[in-house]
Every structure is written in structure tokens, then in C-alpha cells.
C-alpha positions as CSV (number, residue, x, y, z in Angstrom):
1,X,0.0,0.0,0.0
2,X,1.4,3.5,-0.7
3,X,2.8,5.7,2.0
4,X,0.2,7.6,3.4
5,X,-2.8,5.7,2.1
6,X,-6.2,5.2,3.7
7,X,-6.2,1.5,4.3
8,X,-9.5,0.2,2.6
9,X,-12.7,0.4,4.5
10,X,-14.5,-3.1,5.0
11,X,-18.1,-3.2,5.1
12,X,-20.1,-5.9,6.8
13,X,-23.4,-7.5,4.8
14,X,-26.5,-5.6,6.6
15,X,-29.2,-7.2,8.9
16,X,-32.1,-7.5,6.9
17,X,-36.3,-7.6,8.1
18,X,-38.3,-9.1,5.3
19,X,-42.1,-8.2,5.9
20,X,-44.9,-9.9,4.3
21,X,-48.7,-8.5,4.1
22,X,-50.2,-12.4,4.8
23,X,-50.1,-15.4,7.4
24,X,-48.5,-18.5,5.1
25,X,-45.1,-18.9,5.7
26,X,-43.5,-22.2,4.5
27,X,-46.9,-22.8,2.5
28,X,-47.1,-21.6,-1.2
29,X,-43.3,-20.4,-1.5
30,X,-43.8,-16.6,-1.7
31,X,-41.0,-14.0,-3.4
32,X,-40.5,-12.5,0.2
33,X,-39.7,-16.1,1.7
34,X,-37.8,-16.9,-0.8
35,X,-35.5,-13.7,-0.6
36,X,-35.4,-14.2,3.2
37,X,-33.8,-17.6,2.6
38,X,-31.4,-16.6,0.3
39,X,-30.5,-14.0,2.4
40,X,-29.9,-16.1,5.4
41,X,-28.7,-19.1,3.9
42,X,-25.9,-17.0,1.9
43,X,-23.1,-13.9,2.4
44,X,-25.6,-11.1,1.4
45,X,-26.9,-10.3,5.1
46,X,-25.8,-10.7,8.3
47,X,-28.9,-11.7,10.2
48,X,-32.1,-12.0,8.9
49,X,-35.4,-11.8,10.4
50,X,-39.2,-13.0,8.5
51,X,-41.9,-10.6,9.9
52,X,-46.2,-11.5,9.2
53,X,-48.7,-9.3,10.0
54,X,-50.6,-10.5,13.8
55,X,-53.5,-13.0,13.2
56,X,-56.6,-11.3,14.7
57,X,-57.4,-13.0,18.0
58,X,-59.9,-12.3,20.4
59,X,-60.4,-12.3,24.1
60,X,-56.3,-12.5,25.0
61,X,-53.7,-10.3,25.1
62,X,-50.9,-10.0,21.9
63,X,-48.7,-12.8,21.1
64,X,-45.1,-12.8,19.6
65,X,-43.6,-16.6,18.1
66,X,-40.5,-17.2,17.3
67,X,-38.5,-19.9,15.7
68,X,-35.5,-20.6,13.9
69,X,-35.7,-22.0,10.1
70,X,-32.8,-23.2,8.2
71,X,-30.9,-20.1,10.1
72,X,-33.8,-17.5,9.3
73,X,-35.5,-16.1,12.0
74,X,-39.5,-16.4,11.9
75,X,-42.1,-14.3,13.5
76,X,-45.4,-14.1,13.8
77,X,-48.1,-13.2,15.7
78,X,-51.9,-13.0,17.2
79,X,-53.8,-10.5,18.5
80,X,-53.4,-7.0,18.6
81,X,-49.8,-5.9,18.7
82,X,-49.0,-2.6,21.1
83,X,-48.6,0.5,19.3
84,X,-46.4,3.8,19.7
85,X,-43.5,2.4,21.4
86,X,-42.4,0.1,18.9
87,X,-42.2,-2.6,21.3
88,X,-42.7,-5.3,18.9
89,X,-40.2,-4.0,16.1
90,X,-37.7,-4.1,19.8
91,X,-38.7,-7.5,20.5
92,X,-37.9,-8.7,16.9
93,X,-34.4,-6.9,17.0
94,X,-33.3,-8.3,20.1
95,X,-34.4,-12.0,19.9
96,X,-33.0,-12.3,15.9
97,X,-30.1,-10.1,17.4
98,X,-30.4,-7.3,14.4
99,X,-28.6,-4.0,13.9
100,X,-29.7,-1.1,12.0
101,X,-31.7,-3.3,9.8
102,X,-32.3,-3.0,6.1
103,X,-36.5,-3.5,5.7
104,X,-37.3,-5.0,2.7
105,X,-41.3,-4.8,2.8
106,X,-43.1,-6.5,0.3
107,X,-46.6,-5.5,-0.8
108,X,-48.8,-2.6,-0.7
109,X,-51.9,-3.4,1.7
110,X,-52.7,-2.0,5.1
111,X,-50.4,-4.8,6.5
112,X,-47.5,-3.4,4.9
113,X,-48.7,0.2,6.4
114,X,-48.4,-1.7,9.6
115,X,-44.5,-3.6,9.2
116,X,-43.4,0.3,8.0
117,X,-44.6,1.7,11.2
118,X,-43.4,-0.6,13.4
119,X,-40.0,-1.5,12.1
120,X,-38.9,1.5,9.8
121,X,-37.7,3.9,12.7
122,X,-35.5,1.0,14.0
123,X,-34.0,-0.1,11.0
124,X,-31.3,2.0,8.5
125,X,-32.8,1.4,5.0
126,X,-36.5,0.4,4.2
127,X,-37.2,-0.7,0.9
128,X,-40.7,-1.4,-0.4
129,X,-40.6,-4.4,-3.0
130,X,-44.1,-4.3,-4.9
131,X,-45.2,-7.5,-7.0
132,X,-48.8,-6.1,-8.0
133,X,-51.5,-3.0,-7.7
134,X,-53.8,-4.4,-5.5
135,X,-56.1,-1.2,-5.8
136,X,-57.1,-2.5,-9.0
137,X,-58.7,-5.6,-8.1
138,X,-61.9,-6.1,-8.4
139,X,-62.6,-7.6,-5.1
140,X,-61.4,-5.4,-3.3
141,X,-63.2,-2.5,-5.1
142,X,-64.8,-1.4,-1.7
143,X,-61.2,-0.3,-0.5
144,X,-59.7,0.7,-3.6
145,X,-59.3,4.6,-2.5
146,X,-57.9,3.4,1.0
147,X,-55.3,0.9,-1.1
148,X,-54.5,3.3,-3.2
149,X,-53.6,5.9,-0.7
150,X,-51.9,3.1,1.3
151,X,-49.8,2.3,-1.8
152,X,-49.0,6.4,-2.1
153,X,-48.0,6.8,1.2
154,X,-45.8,3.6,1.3
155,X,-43.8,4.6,-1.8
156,X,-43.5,8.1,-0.2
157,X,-42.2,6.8,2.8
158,X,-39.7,4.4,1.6
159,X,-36.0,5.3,0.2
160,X,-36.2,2.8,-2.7
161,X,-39.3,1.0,-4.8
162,X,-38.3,-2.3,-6.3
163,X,-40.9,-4.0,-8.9
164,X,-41.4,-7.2,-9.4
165,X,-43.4,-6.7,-12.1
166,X,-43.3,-4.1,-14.6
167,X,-46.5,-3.3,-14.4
168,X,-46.5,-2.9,-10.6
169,X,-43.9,0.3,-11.1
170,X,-45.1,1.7,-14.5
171,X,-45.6,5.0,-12.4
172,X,-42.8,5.3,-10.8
173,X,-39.7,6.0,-12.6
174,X,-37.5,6.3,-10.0
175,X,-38.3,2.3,-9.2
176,X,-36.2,-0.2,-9.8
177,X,-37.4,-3.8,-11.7
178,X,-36.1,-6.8,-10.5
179,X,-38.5,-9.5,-11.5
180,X,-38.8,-12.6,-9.9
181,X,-36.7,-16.0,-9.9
182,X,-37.4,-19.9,-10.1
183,X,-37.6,-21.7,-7.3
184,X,-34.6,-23.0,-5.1
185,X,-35.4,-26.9,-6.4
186,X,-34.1,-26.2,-9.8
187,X,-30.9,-25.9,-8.4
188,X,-30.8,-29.4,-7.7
189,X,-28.1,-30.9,-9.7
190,X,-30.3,-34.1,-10.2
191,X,-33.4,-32.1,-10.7
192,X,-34.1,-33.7,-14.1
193,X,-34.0,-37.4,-13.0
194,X,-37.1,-36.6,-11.1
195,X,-39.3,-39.7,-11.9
196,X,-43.0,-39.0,-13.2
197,X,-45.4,-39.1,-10.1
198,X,-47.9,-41.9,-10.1
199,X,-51.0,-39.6,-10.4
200,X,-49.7,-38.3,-14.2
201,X,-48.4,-41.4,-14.9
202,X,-52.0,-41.9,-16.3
203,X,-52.6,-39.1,-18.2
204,X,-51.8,-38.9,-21.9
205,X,-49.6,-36.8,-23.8
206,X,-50.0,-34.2,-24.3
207,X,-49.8,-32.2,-21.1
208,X,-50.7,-28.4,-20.1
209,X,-50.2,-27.7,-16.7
210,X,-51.0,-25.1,-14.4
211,X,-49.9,-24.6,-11.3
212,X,-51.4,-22.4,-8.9
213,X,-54.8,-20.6,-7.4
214,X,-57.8,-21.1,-9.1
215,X,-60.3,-19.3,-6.8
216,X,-60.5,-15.9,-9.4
217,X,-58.9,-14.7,-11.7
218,X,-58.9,-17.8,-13.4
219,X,-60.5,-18.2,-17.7
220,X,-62.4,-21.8,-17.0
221,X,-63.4,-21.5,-20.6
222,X,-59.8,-21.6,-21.8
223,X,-59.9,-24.9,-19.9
224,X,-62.3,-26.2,-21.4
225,X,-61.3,-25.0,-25.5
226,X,-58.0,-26.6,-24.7
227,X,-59.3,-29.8,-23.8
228,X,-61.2,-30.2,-27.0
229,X,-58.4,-28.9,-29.0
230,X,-57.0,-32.5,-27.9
231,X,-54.9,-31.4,-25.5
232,X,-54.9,-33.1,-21.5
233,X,-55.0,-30.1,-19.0
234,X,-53.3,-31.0,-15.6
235,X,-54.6,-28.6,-12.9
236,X,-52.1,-28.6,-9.5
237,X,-53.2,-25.7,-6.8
238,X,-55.6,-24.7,-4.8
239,X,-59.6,-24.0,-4.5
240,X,-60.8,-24.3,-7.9
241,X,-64.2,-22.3,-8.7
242,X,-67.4,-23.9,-9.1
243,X,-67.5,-23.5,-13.2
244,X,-63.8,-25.2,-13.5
245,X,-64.9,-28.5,-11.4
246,X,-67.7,-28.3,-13.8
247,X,-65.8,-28.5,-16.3
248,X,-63.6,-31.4,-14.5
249,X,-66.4,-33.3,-14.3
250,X,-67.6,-32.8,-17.6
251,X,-64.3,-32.9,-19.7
252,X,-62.2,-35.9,-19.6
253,X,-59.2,-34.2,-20.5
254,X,-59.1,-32.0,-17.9
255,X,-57.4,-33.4,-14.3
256,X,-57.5,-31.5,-11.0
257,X,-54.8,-33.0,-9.2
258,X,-55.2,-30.9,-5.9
259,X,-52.2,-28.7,-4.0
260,X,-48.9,-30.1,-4.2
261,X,-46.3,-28.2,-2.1
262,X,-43.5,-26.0,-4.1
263,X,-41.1,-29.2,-3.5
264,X,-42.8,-31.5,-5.1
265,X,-44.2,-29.5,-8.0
266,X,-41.1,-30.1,-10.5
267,X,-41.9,-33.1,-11.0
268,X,-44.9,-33.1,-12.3
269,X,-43.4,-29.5,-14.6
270,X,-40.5,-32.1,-15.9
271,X,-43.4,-34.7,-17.1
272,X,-45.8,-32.3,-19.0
273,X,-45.4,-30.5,-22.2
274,X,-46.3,-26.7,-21.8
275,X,-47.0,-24.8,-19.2
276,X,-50.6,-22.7,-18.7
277,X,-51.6,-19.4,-17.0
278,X,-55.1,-19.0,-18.5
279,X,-56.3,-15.6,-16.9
280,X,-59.5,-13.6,-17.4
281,X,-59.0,-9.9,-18.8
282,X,-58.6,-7.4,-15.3
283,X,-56.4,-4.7,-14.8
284,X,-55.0,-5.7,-11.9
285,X,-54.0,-9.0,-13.2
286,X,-52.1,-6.9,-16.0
287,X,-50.4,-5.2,-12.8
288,X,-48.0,-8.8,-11.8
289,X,-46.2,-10.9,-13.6
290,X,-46.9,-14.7,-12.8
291,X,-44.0,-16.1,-11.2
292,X,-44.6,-19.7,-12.2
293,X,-43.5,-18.8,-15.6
294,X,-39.8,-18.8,-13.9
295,X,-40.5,-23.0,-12.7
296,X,-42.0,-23.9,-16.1
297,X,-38.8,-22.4,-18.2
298,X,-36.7,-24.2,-15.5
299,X,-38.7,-27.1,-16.3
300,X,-37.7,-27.2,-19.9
301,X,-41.2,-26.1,-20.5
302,X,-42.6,-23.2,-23.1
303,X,-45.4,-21.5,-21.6
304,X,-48.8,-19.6,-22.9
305,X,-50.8,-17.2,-21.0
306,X,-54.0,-15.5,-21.5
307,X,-54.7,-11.6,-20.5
308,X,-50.8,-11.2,-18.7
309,X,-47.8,-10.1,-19.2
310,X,-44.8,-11.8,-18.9
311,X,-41.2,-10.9,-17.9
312,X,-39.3,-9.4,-20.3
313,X,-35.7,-12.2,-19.6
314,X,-38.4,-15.1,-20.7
315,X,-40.0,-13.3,-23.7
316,X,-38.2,-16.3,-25.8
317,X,-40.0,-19.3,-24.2
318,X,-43.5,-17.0,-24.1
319,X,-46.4,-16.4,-25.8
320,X,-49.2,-13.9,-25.2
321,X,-53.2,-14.5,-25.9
322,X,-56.2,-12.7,-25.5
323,X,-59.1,-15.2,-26.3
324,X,-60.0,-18.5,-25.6
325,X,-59.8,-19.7,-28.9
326,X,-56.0,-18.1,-29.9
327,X,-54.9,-19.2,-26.4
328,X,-55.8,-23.0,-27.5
329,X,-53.7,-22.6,-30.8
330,X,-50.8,-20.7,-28.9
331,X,-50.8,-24.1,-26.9
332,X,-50.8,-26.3,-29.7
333,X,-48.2,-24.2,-31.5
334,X,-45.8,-24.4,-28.3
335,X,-46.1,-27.9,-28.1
336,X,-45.3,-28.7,-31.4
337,X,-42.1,-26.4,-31.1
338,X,-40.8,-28.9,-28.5
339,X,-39.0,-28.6,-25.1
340,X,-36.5,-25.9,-24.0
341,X,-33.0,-26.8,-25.1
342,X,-29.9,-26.9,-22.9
343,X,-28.8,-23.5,-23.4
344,X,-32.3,-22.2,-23.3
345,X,-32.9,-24.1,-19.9
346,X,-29.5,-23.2,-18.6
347,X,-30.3,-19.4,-19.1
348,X,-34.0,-20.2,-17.6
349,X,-32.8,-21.6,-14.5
350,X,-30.0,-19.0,-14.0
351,X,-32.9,-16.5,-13.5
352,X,-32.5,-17.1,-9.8
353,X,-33.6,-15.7,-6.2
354,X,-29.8,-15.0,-5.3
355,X,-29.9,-13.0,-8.5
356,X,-33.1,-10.7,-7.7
357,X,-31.9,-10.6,-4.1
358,X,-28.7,-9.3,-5.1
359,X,-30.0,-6.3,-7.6
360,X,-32.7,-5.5,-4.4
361,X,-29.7,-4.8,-2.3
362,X,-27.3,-3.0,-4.9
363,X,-30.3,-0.7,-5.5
364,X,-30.1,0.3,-1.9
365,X,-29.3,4.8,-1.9
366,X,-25.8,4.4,-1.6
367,X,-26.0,7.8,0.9
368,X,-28.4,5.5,3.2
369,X,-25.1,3.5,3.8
370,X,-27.2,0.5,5.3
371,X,-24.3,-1.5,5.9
372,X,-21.8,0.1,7.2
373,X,-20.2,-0.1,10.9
374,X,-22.0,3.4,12.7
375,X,-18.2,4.2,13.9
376,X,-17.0,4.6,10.4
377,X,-20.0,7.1,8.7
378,X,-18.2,9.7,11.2
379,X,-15.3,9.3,8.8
């Protein structure tokens, strides 16, 4: 080093407090679970702590869990949680043994209002990571004005937006997009000698599957043209509306095969043909991205959907409908093109959590300096 030069400042990965607006941790496999566990599991953060909103709870006073996951620290709650003191946000801190945080909140609903309160004047950095517009959803039309001014104030209050969708940021062009990743199976160096599960076994080919909700949002018609186009429609998720099991009943080439959890899901991907996301035509739908996409490239699988976009790093492996009838031939047309290649699965699969973790932090203000040691920012 030369004579009178600074030696080089070293700079410790920050604590990190993921938030999530709902109560189903270790269930469907959510972006903010997924980032927490990268996070933990690797050298981006020092500790890391998973925060849910309290389950309501009547008749006893506020409860705070806590357990240990694969090194990521996992809270959650009942009842309703003290306010003005932070004591909660405290709680968190001490038991996961944080310091000056980084908040990484993700969503914009009244929940999310809650995790900023509570944790943002404790931690260094809060970021708010959006995946959707949830003031656009139909169901929710009741509370649109109060989402909407939720989702205002959020983006006001936070030093950095990061979208997981385009179409979740379109307004903000100071936001950064960072899209989603496959899941952490595909990893798995022996991934592709997954053997076919027993309950597809039976199925002919060819195979669409979808994997996913089916309680709204959800074109039960595409079903239904698909299957009579000749093709076997494999439905894996949870609560299918009353017109699809219709349709299940009525069509045999259409099989609901119930939930499957996120681990065992590739192997029913690795045994079909194309992948499905048959949605009806709502704004807010056109407001996410759907992040099974990511598993079905990953599963050497081209994919059509119906009334959504896609992410722009998969536009090769996707195509785009807007009826029943040219969502049917869009299937038909991807399954004659045949299976992802090597390279083009290769690329798929590199589209990783690791890798939208890592742009979330590195669009961190640099002049919030999240990360480094309080006793050098008085140098």
C-alpha cells in the first residue's frame, strides 16, 4: 500500500427484516420467503429476520412466536400488537439479534402500512418491494381509495421501490425492476432425473399444466377449448371455482390434481409439455407478472398465457393471448415447437432468487449507507 494511504474500508453485509402482508409462511413459496432464505442461507446479510402481520385473536392479550428456520428467523403473531413504542419491532431486534436493519417490505396493503410503522424507525434502510396493484382488483373495489392511498404513502415513505413486475412500477420511474426467480429446487443438480409421479403417470400426452390458485382470476373456458383442442390439461393448486370443477367433471381431458407443495411441483413440470396461466381480462392481473413462468422455463417447458404479461428475460420461451380460442392454438403451436433446449434451460434456470436478491440490495441509496459499521460514517 502506498505511504500515506487510507487502508481500505471493510463493510459488513446488513441485517435484513423481510415483511410480508399475509399469514402463510412455509406454504405456497412466496417471493419475500424466498429472498429471506437466500438471504440467510448466503453472504448477502448478516442476520435476517421474516416478519407476518398478527393474526386477529380475540379475548387474550398480543402474542409474539419465534422460531429458527434453516438459520432464518421467523415471526409471527396473534392478537393486537402494542402501538407507539415500537415494542414489537424491539422484540424482533433483540431475539434475531439485528442491527440497524435493512426493511425490505413487500406488498402494498394496510399490513405493509403496519411492518413500516413498526420497524422503519429501528432499521437504516427500508425498501418497499411491490409484486402487484392491489387497488385495482376487483374484489377489493370497496377499498380501492384506501389501497391506493396506502400504496401512495408507502412509496412516499420508503427510500427505494423495487418492482417485481413491470406493471406494478409503470408510475414510478425512480423504481427499480427486478422480476422474480425460479424456485430453489431447480438448483438441484439431479433435478431432471425426477421420476413422473404416479398420479400423471395416467394421463396422456400431451400435457398443459398449471400450477397455482384457481379461486378468481382464473378463464375456466380456456380450460375447457384446450381440452377439446386434444390437448390433457393438468390442474395442480388450490380452490378451484365452481365453473372449473364443472368443467372437471364434464371434460375428460381436464385433471385437477389438488395442492402439491413447491417441492414437489417439479416433478410433475418435468413430465408435461407446456406450461398454462389461462387468466380472465382485469387490470390488476395486467399489474404482476406470474412467477410460475420462472418453474416452467426451468422445467424445460414453453409457456402460454392469457390476459398477462410476462417478464421481459423469458420473452423467448413465451407467448401472449387474448381469447380462448387463440390461447388454445398458442398451446398447440408451443407444443409442437418442442422442449426448451440446454442453453435455453441453462439461461431459464439462472434467472435465480440469489440473483433478484442481489440487484434489491445494490439498489439500496448508496448515501443511506445500510451497511456500514455506525463508527465509520463519522469518517
Amino acid at each position: 500500500m502506498p505511504a500515506g494511504a487510507a487502508a481500505p474500508r471493510t463493510i459488513s453485509p446488513p441485517d435484513v427484516i423481510v415483511g410480508w402482508l399475509q399469514n402463510d409462511y412455509g406454504e405456497v413459496g412466496r417471493a419475500a420467503e424466498s429472498i429471506a432464505h437466500v438471504l440467510a442461507a448466503t453472504d448477502l446479510a448478516g442476520s435476517v429476520a421474516y416478519i407476518e402481520p398478527f393474526r386477529p385473536r380475540e379475548g387474550a392479550d398480543a402474542e409474539l412466536n419465534h422460531r429458527v428456520d434453516r438459520s432464518l428467523h421467523v415471526f409471527s403473531g396473534a392478537g393486537t400488537p402494542p402501538s407507539g413504542r415500537h415494542e414489537i419491532a424491539e422484540m424482533v431486534l433483540a431475539a434475531a439479534g439485528l442491527t440497524q436493519p435493512l426493511l425490505l417490505n413487500f406488498g402494498v396493503s394496510e399490513a405493509n402500512w403496519w411492518i413500516h410503522y413498526e420497524f422503519s424507525p429501528l432499521c437504516s434502510t427500508a425498501v418497499l418491494v411491490t409484486h402487484d396493484r392491489l387497488a385495482e382488483w376487483s374484489a377489493l373495489a370497496a377499498r380501492a381509495a384506501l389501497l391506493e392511498h396506502v400504496r401512495t404513502r408507502l412509496i412516499a415513505a420508503s427510500d427505494r421501490v423495487c418492482g417485481l413486475s413491470l406493471g406494478s412500477i409503470d408510475d414510478l420511474p425512480d423504481a427499480v425492476y427486478v422480476g422474480h426467480g425460479c424456485d430453489e429446487a431447480w438448483h438441484d443438480l439431479q433435478i431432471d432425473a425426477r421420476e413422473e409421479p404416479a398420479d400423471l403417470a395416467g394421463i396422456p400426452h400431451p400435457r398443459a399444466v398449471y400450477v397455482g390458485a384457481m379461486s378468481m382470476r382464473f378463464d375456466a373456458g380456456a380450460v375447457r377449448a384446450l381440452a377439446r383442442a386434444g390437448v390433457q390439461v393438468v390442474l395442480i393448486g388450490i380452490a378451484p371455482q365452481p365453473d372449473l370443477l364443472e368443467i372437471v367433471n364434464a371434460e375428460e381431458a381436464v385433471h385437477f390434481l389438488g395442492v402439491r407443495s413447491p417441492r414437489e411441483t417439479p416433478s410433475y413440470l418435468l413430465h408435461c409439455d407446456v406450461g398454462i396461466v389461462p387468466h380472465t381480462d382485469e387490470t390488476f392481473t395486467r399489474s404482476m407478472e406470474p412467477h410460475k413462468l420462472y418453474n416452467y422455463a426451468a422445467a424445460r417447458l414453453r409457456s402460454v398465457v392469457q390476459h398477462a404479461p410476462f417478464p421481459p428475460a423469458l420473452k423467448d420461451f413465451v407467448e401472449t393471448t387474448s381469447d380462448n380460442e387463440e390461447f388454445a392454438e398458442a398451446v398447440l403451436r408451443a407444443i409442437k415447437a418442442g422442449r426448451l433446449d440446454d442453453g435455453q434451460v441453462s439461461a431459464a434456470r439462472a434467472l435465480s432468487w440469489r440473483r433478484v436478491t442481489e440487484a434489491i440490495l445494490a439498489s439500496v441509496p448508496n448515501d443511506q449507507e445500510a451497511s456500514v459499521p455506525a463508527e465509520d460514517r463519522a469518517t
